[in-house]
C-alpha positions in Angstrom: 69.0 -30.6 1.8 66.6 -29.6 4.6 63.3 -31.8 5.8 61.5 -29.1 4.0 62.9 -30.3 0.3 63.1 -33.9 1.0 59.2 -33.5 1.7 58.9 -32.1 -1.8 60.7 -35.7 -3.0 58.6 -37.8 -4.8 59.4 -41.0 -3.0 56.9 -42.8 -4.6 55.5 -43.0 -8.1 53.8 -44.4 -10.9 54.6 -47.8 -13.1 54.3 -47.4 -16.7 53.8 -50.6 -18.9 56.5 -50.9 -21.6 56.7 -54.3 -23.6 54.6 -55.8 -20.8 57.4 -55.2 -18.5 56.5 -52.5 -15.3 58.8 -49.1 -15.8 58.6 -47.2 -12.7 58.5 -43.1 -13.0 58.4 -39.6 -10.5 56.6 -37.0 -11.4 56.7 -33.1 -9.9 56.7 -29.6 -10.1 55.1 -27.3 -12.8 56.2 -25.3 -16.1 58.1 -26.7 -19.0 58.5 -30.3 -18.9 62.4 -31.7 -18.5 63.8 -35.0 -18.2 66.2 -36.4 -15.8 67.6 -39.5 -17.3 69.9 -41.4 -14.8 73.3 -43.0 -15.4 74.6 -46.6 -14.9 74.1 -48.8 -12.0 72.1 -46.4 -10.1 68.7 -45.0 -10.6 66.2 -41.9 -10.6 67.0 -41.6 -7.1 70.5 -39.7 -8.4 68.2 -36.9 -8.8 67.3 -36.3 -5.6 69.5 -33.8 -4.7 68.3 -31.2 -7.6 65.1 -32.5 -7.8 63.7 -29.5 -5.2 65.4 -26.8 -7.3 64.3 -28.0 -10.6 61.0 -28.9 -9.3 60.5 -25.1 -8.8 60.2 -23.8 -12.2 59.6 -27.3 -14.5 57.6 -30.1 -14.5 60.0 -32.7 -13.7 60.1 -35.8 -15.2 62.5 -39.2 -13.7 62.2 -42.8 -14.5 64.3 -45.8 -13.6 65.1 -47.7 -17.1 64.4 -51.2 -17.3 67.1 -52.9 -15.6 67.6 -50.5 -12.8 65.6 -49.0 -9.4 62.4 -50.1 -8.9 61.8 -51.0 -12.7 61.1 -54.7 -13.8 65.2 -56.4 -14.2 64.2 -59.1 -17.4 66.7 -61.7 -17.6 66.2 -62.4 -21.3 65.4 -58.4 -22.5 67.7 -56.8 -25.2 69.1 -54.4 -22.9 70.4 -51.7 -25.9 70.5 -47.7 -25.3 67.7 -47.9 -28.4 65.4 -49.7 -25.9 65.8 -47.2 -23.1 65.3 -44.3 -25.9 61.9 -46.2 -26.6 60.9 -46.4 -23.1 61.6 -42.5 -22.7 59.4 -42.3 -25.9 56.8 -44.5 -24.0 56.7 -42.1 -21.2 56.6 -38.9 -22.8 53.6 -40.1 -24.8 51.4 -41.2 -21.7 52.6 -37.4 -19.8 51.8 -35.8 -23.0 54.4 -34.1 -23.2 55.1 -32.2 -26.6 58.8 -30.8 -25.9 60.8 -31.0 -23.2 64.9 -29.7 -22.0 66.6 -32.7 -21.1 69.4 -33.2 -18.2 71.0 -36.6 -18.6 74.1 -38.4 -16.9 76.4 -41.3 -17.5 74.3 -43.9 -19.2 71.7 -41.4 -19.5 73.9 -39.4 -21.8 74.0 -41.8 -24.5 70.5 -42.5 -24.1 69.7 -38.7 -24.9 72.4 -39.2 -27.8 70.0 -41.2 -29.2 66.9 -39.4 -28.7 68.6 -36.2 -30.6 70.0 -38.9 -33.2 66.1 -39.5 -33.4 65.1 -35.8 -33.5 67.6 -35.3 -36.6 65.8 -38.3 -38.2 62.7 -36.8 -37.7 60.8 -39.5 -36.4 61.1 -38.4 -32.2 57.4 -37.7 -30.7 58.5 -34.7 -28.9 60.5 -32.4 -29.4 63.5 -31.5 -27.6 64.7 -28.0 -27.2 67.8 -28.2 -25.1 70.1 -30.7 -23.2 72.8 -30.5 -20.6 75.0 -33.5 -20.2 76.9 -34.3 -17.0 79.2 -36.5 -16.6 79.6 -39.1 -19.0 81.2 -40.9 -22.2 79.4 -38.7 -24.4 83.2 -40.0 -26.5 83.8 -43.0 -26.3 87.8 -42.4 -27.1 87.7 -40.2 -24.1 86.1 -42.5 -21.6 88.2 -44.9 -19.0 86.3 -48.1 -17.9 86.2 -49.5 -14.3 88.5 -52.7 -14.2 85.3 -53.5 -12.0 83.6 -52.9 -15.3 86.0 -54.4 -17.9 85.0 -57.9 -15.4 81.6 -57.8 -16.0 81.7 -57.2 -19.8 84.1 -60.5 -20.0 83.4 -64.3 -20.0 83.7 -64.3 -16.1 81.0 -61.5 -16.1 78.1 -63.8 -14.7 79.9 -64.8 -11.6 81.6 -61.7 -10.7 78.1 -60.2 -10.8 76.7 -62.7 -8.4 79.6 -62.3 -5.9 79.6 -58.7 -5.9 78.2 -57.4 -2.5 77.1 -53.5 -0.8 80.8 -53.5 0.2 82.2 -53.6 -3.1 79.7 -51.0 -4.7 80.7 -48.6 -2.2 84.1 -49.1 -2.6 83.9 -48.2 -6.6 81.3 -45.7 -5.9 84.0 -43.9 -3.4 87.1 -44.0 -6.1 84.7 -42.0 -8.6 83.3 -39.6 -6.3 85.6 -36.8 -4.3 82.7 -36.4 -2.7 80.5 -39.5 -2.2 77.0 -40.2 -0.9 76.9 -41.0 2.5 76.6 -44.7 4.2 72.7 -44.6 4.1 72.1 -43.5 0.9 74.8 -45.8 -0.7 73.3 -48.4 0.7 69.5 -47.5 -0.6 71.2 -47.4 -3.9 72.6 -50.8 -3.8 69.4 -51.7 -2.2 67.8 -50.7 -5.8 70.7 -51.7 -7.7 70.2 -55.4 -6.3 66.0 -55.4 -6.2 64.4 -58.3 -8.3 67.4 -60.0 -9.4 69.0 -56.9 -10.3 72.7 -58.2 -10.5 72.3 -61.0 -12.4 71.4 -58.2 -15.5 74.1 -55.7 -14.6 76.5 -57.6 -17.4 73.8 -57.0 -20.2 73.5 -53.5 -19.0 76.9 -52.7 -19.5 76.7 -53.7 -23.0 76.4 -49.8 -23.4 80.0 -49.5 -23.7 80.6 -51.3 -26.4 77.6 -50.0 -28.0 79.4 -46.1 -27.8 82.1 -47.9 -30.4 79.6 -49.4 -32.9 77.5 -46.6 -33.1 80.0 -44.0 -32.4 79.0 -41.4 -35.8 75.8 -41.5 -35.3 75.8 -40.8 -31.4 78.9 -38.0 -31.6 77.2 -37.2 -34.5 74.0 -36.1 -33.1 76.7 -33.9 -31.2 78.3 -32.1 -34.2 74.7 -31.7 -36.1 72.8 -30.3 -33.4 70.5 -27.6 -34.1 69.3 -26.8 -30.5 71.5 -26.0 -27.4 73.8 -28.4 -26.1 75.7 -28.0 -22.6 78.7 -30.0 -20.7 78.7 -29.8 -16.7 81.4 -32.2 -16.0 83.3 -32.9 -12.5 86.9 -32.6 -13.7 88.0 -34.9 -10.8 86.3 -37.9 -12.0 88.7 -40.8 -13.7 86.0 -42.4 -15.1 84.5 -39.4 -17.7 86.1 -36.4 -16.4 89.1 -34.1 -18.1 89.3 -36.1 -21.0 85.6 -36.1 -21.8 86.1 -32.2 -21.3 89.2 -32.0 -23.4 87.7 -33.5 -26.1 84.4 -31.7 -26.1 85.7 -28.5 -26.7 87.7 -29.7 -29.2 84.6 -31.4 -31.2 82.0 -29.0 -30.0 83.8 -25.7 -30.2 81.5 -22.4 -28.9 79.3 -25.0 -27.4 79.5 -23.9 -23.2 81.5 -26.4 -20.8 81.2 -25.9 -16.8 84.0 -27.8 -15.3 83.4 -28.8 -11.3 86.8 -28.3 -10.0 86.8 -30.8 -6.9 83.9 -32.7 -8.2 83.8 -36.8 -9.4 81.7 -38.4 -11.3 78.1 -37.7 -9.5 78.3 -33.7 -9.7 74.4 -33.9 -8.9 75.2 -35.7 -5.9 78.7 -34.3 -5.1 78.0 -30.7 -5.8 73.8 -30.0 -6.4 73.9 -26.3 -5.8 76.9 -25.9 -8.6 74.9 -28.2 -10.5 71.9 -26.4 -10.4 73.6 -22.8 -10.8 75.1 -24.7 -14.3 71.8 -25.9 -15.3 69.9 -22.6 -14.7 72.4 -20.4 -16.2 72.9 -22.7 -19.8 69.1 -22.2 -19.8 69.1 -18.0 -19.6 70.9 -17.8 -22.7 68.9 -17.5 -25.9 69.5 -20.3 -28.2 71.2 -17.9 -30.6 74.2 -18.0 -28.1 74.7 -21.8 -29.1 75.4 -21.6 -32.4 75.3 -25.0 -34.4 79.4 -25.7 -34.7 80.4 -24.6 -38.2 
């Protein structure tokens, strides 16, 4: 990245109200409006990397859910994947924006899940036309947990969230990535990641997981009924949502396109931006007719 595109970096922004909690979001760029929705325990600043090249041709749009970044951390919210659709909702209403491609990660996946669950519903505010997913557990039968993970979703889950320190986040942030952020930037993240009492929410947060089994039809399901164009980039390298997550795609999603990062973990917008951003672009030159609805 050179000084010239960090300058064009939002690194500030705007807080939104939601629920009388403070949501903080980035705006930039100009053209058709797309939405960067980050993945889990990081924040909008994931986006930094592609956020010059985006920038270019699309108003861009990031936020940091509730729970994460420089958003409010509740102790006593419901931390659900519905409640982070709404607060998307929330902020598409106040940018006006009427449809928008999305580009979702992790966490962020199942968030845009439910947003296209919502669009087949009819009752979404905007419309979306297309969405790339990277890495993810867009299945959840195809998605490995951290043990680091499995600890905080357990009885013990409290505590080991209080004890965890900068060291261990980069340590588990390293065994996902090939390619990892460097010592700075890992450390803003867990910076963010620990802001206003951020760690003692992280074991709500994660409550995700277990929400991709309860609500598994409906959230593959907005997968397989898809009328608009859907798109996989996935770093193959990645033990967390990698190979697997691929394999299975293809096999639920047949004709729908796959880009698979060879060398590339589980952050391919960190690990691998220009590939990431050569993916994105190239998904969005085909006409919609190319991405047939599976049969």
């Amino acid at each position: 990245m050179t000084a010239a595109d960090a300058d064009r970096w939002p690194p500030d922004g705007r807080f939104l109200d939601f629920r009388g909690h403070r949501v903080f979001a980035r705006e930039g760029g100009a053209g058709a409006d797309l939405l960067l929705i980050h993945g889990f325990p990081t924040s909008s600043l994931d986006w930094k990397q592609v956020w010059p090249g985006l920038a270019s041709n699309h108003r861009v749009h990031a936020m940091d859910m509730l729970g994460f970044g420089r958003s409010d951390k509740p102790p006593k919210f419901d931390y659900t994947i519905a409640a982070s659709a709404d607060q998307w909702e929330a902020l598409a209403r106040d940018a006006g924006i009427g449809e928008a491609t999305v580009l979702a990660h992790d966490y962020g996946d199942t968030v845009a899940q439910e947003l296209l669950a919502r669009q087949g519903e009819g009752r979404l505010p905007f419309r979306i036309r297309a969405i790339a997913f990277l890495n993810g557990g867009l299945f959840p039968e195809a998605h490995h947990a951290l043990t680091i993970q499995k600890l905080l979703l357990g009885p013990l889950g409290p505590l080991v969230a209080r004890l965890s320190s900068q060291r261990d986040f980069a340590k588990n942030m390293r065994r996902i990535c090939v390619s990892p952020p460097d010592a700075d930037e890992l450390r803003e993240h867990w910076r963010l990641l620990a802001r206003a009492g951020g760690r003692r929410v992280v074991p709500k947060l994660l409550r995700y997981i277990p929400e991709r089994k309860a609500h598994r039809e409906r959230w593959v399901g907005a997968l397989r009924d898809a009328t608009i164009p859907l798109c996989l980039i996935d770093g193959i390298a990645d033990p967390v949502s990698g190979a697997d997550i691929v394999a299975r795609w293809r096999e639920l999603l047949p004709g729908r396109p796959v880009v698979e990062l060879d060398g590339v973990g589980h952050y391919p917008q960190i690990e691998a931006s220009g590939r990431v951003l050569e993916a994105y672009r190239t998904f969005r030159s085909v006409p919609p007719a190319a991405s047939p609805r599976p049969g």
